[in-house]
SEMI-875690 format. One record per atom (N, C-alpha, C): x, y, z; chain; residue in one letter; residue number from 1. Coordinates in Angstrom, 2 decimals, padded with zeros to 5 digits, m for minus. Layout:
residues N
c1,c2,c3,c,r,k
X,Y,Z,A,a,NUM .
...
END
This chain:
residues 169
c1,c2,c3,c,r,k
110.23,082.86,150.20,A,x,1 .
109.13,082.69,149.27,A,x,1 .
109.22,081.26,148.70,A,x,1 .
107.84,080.68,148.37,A,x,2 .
108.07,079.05,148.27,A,x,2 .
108.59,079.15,146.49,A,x,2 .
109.17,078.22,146.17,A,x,3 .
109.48,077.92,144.56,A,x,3 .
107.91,077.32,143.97,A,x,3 .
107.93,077.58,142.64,A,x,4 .
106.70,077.21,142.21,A,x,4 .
106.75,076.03,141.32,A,x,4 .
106.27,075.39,141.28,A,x,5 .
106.62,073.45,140.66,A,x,5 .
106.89,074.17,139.27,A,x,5 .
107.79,073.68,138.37,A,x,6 .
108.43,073.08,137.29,A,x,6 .
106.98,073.54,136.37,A,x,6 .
106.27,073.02,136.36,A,x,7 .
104.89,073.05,135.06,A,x,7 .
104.53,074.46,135.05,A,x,7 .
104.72,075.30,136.27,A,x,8 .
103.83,075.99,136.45,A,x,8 .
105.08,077.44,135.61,A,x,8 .
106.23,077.25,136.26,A,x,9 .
107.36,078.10,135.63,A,x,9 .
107.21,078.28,134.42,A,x,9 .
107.36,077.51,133.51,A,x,10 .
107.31,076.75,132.32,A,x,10 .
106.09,077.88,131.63,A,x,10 .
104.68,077.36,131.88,A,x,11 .
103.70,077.79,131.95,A,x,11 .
103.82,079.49,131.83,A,x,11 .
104.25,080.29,132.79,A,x,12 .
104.22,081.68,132.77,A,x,12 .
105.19,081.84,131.86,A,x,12 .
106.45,081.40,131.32,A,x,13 .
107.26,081.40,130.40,A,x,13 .
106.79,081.34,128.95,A,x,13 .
105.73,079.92,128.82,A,x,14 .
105.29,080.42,127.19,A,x,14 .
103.85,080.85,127.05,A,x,14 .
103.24,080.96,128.00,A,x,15 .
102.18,081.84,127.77,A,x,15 .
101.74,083.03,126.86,A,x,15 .
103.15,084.14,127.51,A,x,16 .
103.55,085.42,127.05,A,x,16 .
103.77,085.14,125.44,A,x,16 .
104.77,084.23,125.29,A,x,17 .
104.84,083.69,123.61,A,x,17 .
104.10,083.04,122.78,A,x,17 .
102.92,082.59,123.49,A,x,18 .
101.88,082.17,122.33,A,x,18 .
100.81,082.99,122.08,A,x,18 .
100.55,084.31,123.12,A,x,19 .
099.65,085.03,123.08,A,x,19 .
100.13,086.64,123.30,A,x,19 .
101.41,087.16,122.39,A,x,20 .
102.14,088.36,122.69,A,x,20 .
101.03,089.61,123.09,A,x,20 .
099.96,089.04,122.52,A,x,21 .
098.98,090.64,123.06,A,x,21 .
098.33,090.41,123.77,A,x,21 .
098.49,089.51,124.67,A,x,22 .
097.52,089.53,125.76,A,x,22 .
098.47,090.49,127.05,A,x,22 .
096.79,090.95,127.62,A,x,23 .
097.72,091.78,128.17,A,x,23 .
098.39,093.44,127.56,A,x,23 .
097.76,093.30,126.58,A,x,24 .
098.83,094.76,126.18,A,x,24 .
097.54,095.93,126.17,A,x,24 .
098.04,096.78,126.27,A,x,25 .
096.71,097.85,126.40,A,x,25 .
096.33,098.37,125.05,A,x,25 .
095.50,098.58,124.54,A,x,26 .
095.59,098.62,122.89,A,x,26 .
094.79,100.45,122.62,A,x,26 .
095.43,100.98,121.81,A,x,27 .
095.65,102.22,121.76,A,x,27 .
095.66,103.07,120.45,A,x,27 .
095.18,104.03,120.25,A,x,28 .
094.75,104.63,119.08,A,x,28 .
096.45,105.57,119.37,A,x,28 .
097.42,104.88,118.49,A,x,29 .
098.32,105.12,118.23,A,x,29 .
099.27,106.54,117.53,A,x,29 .
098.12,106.69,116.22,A,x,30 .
098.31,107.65,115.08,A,x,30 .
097.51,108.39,115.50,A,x,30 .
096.72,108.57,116.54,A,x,31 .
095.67,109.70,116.62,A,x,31 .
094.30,109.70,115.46,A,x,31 .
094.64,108.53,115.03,A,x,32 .
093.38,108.51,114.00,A,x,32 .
092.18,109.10,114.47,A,x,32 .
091.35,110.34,113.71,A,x,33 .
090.04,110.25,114.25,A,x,33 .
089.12,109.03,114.36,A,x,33 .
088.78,109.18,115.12,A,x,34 .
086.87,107.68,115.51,A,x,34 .
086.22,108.98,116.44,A,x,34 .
085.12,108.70,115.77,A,x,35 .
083.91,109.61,116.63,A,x,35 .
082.59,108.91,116.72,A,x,35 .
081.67,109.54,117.46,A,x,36 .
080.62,108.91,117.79,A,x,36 .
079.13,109.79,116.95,A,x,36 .
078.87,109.40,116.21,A,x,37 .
077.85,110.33,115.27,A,x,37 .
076.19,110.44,115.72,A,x,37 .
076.29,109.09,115.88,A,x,38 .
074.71,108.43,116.09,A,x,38 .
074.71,107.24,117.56,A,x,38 .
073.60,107.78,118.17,A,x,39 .
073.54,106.84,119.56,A,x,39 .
072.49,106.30,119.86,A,x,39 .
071.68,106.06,118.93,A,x,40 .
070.35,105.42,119.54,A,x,40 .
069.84,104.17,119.28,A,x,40 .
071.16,103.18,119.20,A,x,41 .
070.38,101.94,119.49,A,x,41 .
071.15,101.36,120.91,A,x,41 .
071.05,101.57,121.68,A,x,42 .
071.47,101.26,123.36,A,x,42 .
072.62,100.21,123.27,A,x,42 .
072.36,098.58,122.70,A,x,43 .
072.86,097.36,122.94,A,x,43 .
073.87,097.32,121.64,A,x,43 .
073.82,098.50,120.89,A,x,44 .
075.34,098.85,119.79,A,x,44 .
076.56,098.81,120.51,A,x,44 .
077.22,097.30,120.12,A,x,45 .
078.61,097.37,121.10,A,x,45 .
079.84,098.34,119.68,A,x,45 .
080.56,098.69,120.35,A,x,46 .
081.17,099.90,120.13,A,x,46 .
082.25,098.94,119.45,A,x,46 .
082.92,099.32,117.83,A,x,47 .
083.91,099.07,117.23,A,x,47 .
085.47,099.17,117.57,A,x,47 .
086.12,098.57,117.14,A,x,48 .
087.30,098.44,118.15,A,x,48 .
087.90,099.60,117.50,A,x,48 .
087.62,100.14,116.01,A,x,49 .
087.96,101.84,115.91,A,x,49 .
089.36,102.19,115.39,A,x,49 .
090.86,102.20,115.62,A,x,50 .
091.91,102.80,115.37,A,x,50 .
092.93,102.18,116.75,A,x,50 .
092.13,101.46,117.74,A,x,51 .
092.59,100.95,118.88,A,x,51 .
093.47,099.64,118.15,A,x,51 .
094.92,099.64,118.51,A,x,52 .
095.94,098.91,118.17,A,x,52 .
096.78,098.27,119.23,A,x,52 .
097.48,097.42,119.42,A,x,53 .
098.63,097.01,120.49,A,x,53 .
099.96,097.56,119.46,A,x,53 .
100.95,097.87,121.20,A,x,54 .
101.79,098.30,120.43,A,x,54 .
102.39,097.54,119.13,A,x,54 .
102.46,096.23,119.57,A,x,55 .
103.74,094.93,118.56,A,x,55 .
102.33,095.63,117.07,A,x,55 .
101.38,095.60,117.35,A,x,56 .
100.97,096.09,115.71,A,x,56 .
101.08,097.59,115.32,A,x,56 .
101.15,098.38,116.35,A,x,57 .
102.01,099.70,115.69,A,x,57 .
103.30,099.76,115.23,A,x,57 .
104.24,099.01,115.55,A,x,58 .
105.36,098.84,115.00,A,x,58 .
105.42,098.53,113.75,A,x,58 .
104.30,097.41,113.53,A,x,59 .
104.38,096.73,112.17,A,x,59 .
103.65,097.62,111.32,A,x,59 .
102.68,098.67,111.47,A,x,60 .
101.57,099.48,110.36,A,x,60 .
103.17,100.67,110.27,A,x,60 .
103.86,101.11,111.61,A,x,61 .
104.60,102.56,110.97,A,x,61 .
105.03,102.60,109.48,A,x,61 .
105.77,101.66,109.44,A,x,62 .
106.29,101.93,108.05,A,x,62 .
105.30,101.75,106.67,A,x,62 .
104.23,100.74,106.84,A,x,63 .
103.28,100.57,105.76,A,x,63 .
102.68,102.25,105.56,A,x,63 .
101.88,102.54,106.87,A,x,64 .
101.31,103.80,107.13,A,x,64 .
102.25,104.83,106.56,A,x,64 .
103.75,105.22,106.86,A,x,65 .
104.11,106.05,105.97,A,x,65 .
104.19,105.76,104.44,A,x,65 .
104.55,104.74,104.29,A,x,66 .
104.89,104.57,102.80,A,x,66 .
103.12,104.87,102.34,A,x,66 .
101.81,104.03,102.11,A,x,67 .
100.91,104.54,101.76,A,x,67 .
100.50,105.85,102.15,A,x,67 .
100.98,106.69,103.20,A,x,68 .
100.11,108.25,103.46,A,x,68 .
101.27,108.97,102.30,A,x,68 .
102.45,108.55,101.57,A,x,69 .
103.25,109.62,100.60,A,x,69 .
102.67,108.87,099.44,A,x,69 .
102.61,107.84,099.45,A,x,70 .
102.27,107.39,097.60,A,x,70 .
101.24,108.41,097.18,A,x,70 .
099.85,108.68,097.74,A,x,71 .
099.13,109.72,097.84,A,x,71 .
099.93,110.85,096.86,A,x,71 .
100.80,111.40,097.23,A,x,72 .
101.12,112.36,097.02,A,x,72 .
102.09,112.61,095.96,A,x,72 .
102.65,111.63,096.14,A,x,73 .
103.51,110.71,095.29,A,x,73 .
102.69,110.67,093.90,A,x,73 .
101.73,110.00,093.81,A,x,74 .
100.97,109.52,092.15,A,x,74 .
100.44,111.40,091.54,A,x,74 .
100.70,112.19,092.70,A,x,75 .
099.88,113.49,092.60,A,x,75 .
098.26,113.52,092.35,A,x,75 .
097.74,112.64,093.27,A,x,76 .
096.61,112.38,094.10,A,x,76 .
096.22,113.16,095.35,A,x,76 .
097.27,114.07,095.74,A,x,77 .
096.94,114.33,097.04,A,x,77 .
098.11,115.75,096.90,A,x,77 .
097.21,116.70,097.45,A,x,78 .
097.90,118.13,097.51,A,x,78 .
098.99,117.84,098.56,A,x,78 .
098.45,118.17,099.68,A,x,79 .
098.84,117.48,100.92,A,x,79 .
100.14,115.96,100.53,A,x,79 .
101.23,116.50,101.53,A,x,80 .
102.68,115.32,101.15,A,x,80 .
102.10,114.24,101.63,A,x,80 .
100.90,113.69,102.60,A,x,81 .
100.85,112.77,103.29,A,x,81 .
099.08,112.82,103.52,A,x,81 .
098.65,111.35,102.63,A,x,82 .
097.08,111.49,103.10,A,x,82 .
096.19,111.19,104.56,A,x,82 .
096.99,111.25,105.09,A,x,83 .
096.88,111.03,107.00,A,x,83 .
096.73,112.77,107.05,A,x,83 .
097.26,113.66,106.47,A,x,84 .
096.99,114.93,107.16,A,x,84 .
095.56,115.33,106.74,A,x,84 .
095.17,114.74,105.95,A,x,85 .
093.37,115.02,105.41,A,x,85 .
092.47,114.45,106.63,A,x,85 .
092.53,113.56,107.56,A,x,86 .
092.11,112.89,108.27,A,x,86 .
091.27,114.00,109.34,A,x,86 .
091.95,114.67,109.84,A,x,87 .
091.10,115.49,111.13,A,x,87 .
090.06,116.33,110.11,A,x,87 .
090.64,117.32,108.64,A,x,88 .
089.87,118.15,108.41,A,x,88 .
088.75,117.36,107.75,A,x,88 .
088.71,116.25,107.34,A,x,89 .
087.67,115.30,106.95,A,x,89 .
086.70,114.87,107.99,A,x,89 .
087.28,114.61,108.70,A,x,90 .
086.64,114.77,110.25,A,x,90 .
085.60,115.25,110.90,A,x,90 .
085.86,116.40,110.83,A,x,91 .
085.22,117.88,111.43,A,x,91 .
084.17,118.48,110.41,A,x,91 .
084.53,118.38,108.96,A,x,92 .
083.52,117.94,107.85,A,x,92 .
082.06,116.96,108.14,A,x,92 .
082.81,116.54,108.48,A,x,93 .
081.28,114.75,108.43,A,x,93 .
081.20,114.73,109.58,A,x,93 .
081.41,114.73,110.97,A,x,94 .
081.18,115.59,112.00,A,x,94 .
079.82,116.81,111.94,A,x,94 .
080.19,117.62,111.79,A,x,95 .
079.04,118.78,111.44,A,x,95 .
078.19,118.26,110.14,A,x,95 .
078.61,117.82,109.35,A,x,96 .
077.38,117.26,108.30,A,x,96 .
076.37,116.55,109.21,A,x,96 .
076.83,115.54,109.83,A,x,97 .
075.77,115.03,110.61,A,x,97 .
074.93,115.52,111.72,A,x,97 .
075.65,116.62,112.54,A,x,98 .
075.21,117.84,113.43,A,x,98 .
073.99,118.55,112.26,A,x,98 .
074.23,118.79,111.08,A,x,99 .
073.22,120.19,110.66,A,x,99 .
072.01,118.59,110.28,A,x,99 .
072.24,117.55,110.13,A,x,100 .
070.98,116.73,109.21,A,x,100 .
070.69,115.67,110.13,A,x,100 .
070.20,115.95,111.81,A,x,101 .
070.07,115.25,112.93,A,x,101 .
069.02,114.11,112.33,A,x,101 .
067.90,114.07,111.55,A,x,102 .
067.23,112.85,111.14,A,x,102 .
067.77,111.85,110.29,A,x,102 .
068.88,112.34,109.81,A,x,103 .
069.49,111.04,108.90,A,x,103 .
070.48,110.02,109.91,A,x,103 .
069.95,108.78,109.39,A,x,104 .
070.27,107.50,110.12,A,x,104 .
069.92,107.80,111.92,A,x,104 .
068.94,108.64,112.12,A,x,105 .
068.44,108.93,114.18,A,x,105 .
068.44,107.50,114.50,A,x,105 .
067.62,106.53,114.03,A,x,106 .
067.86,105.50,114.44,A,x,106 .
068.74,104.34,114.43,A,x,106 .
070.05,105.32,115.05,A,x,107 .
071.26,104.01,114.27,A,x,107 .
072.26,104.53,115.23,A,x,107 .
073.18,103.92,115.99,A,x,108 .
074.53,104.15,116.54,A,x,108 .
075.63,103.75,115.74,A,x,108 .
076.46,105.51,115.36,A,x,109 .
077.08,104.44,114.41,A,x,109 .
078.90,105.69,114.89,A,x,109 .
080.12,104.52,114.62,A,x,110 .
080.90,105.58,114.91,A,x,110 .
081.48,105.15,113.22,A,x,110 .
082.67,106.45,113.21,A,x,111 .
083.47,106.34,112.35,A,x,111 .
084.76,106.44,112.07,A,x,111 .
085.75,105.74,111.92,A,x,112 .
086.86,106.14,111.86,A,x,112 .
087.84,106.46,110.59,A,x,112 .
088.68,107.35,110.45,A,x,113 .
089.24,108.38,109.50,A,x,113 .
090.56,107.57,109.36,A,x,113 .
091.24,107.24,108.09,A,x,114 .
092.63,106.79,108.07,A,x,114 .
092.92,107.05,107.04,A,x,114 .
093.79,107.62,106.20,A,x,115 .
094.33,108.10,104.98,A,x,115 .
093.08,108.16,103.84,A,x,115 .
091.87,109.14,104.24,A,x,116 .
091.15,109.73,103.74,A,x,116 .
090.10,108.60,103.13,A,x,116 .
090.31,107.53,103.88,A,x,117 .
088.80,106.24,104.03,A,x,117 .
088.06,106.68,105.22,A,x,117 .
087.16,106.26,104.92,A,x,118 .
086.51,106.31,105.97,A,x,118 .
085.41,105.38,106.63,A,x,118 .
085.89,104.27,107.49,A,x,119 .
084.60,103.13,108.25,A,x,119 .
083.75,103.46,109.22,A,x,119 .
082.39,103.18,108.76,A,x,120 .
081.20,103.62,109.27,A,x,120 .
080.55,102.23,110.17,A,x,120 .
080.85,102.41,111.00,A,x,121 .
080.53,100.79,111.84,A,x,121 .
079.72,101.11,113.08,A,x,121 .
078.55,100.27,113.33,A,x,122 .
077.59,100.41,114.46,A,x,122 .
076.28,099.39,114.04,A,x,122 .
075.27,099.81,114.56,A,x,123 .
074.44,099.29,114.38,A,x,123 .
073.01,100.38,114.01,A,x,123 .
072.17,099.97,112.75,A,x,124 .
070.51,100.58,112.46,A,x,124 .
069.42,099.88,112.68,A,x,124 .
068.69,100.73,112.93,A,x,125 .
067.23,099.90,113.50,A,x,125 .
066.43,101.08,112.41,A,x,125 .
066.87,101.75,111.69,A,x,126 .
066.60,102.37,110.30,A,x,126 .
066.53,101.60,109.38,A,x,126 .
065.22,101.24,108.76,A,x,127 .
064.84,100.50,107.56,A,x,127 .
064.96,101.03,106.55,A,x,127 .
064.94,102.67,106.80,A,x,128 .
065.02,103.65,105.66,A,x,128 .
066.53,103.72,104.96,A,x,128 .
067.45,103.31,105.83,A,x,129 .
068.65,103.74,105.50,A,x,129 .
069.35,102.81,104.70,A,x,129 .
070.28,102.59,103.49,A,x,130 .
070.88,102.10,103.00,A,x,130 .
072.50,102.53,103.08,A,x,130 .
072.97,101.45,102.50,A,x,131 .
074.64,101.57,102.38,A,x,131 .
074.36,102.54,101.16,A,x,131 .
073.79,102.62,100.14,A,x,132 .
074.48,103.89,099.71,A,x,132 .
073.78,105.24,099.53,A,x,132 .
073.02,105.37,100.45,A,x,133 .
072.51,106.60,101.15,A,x,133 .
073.96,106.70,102.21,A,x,133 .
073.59,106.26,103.13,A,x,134 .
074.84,106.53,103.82,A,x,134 .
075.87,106.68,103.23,A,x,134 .
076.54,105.87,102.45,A,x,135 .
077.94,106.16,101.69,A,x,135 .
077.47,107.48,100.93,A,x,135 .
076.80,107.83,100.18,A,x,136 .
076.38,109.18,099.75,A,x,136 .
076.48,110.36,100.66,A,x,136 .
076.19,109.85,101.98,A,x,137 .
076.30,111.26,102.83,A,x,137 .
077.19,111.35,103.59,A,x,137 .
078.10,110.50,103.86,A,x,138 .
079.63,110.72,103.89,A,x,138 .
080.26,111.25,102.67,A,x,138 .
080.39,110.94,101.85,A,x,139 .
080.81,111.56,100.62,A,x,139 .
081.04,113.06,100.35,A,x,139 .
080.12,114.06,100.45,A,x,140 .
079.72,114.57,100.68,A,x,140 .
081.39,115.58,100.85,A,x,140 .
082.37,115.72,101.57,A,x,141 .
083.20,115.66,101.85,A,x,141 .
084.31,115.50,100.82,A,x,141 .
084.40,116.54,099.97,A,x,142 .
085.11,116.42,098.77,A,x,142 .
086.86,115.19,098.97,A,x,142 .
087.17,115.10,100.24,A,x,143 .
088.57,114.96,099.97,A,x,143 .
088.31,113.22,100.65,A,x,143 .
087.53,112.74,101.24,A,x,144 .
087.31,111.12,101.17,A,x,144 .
087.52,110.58,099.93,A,x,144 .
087.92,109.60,100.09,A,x,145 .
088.28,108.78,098.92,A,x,145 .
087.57,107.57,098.57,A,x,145 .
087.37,106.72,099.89,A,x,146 .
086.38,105.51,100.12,A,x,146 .
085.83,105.53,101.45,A,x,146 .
084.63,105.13,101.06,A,x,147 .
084.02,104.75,102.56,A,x,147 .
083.45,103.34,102.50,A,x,147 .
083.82,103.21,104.03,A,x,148 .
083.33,101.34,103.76,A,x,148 .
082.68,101.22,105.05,A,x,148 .
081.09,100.59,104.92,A,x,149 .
079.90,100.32,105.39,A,x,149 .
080.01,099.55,106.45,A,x,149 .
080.44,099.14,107.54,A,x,150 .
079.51,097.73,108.33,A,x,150 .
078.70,098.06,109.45,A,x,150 .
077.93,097.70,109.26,A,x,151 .
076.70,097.95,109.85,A,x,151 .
075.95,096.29,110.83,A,x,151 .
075.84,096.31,111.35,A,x,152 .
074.88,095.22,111.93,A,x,152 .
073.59,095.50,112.56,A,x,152 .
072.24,095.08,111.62,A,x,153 .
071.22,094.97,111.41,A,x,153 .
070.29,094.37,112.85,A,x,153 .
069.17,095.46,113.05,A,x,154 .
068.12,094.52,114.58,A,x,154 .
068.15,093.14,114.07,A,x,154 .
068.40,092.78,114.92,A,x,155 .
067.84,091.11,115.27,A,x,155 .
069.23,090.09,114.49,A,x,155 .
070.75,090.87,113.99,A,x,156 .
071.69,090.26,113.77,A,x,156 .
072.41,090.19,115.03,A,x,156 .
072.50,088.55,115.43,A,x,157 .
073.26,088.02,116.36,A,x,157 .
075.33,088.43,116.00,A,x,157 .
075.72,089.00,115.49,A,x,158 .
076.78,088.69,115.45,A,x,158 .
077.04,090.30,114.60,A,x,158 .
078.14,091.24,114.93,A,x,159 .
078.39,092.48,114.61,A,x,159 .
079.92,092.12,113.22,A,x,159 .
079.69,092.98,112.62,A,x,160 .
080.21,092.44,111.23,A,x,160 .
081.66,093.24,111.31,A,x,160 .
081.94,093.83,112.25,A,x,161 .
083.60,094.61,112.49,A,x,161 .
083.95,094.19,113.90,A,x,161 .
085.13,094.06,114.18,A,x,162 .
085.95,093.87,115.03,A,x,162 .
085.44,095.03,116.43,A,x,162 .
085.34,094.52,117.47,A,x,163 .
084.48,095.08,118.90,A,x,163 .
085.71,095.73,120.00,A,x,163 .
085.39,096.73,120.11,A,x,164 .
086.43,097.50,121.35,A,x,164 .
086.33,096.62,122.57,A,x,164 .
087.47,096.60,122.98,A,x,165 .
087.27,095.34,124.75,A,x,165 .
086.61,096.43,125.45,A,x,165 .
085.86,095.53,126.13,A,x,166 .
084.75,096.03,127.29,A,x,166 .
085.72,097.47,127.97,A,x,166 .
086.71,097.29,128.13,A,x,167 .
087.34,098.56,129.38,A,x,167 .
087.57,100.02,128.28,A,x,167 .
087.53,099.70,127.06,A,x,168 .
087.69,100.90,125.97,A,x,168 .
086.39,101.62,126.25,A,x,168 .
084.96,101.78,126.90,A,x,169 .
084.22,102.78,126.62,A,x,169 .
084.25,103.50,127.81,A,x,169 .
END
């Protein structure tokens, strides 16, 4: 096999170190819920969601436990850990949106669940709809705590949350 010139060695050597996540497959780690609620604006590119590389799961484990006990800790939270509210919050706002199919129809929007927040990210072509209509009907859901809005608007060139890589849908 031929040797490969000096620059080029070099080259594959710090590549890997100036760009540790390239390359890494990025992965909904904690099982966080993200679901898909609303689908009808076609060209809604899809939020990057709970999708992580590993080198940043390493770094959230310990934050993620220490904030899912403080919860419980301040006696804020029945539950030892506010990550276990996450699925039944879920399945809540899930079916809320199943029984009230005209609220936000014109909007693709997903959401993802993490120590009883909850981000509502996609895109509306609903003029009717506001951030706090929407935040109102997430709410809804006695055991959420916060919900936080981004939304990107028809005719906004540029989506206001972080975008799943093309091979995630």
């Amino acid at each position: 096999m031929p040797r490969l010139p000096r620059f080029l060695r070099v080259s594959l050597v710090v590549l890997p170190a100036l760009f540790p996540a390239y390359g890494e497959t990025l992965k909904n780690w904690f099982n966080d819920p993200f679901i898909q609620v609303r689908s009808a604006v076609p060209d809604c590119p899809m939020p990057l969601g709970p999708l992580i590389s590993e080198q940043e799961m390493r770094k959230e484990t310990h934050w993620r436990s220490e904030r899912g006990t403080s919860c419980w800790l301040a006696g804020q939270c029945q539950k030892p850990n506010s990550y276990l509210y996450d699925a039944p919050i879920a399945r809540s706002v899930r079916a809320h949106f199943a029984a009230e199919p005209g609220f936000a129809r014109n909007s693709s929007l997903w959401l993802t669940f993490q120590r009883r927040f909850v981000w509502v990210e996609g895109c509306s072509a609903d003029t009717a709809i506001t951030v706090a209509a929407l935040e109102a009907f997430v709410r809804v859901e006695p055991d959420v705590e916060r919900v936080i809005i981004n939304l990107r608007g028809m005719g906004d060139s540029k989506s206001p949350y972080p975008l799943a890589p093309p091979d995630a849908h």
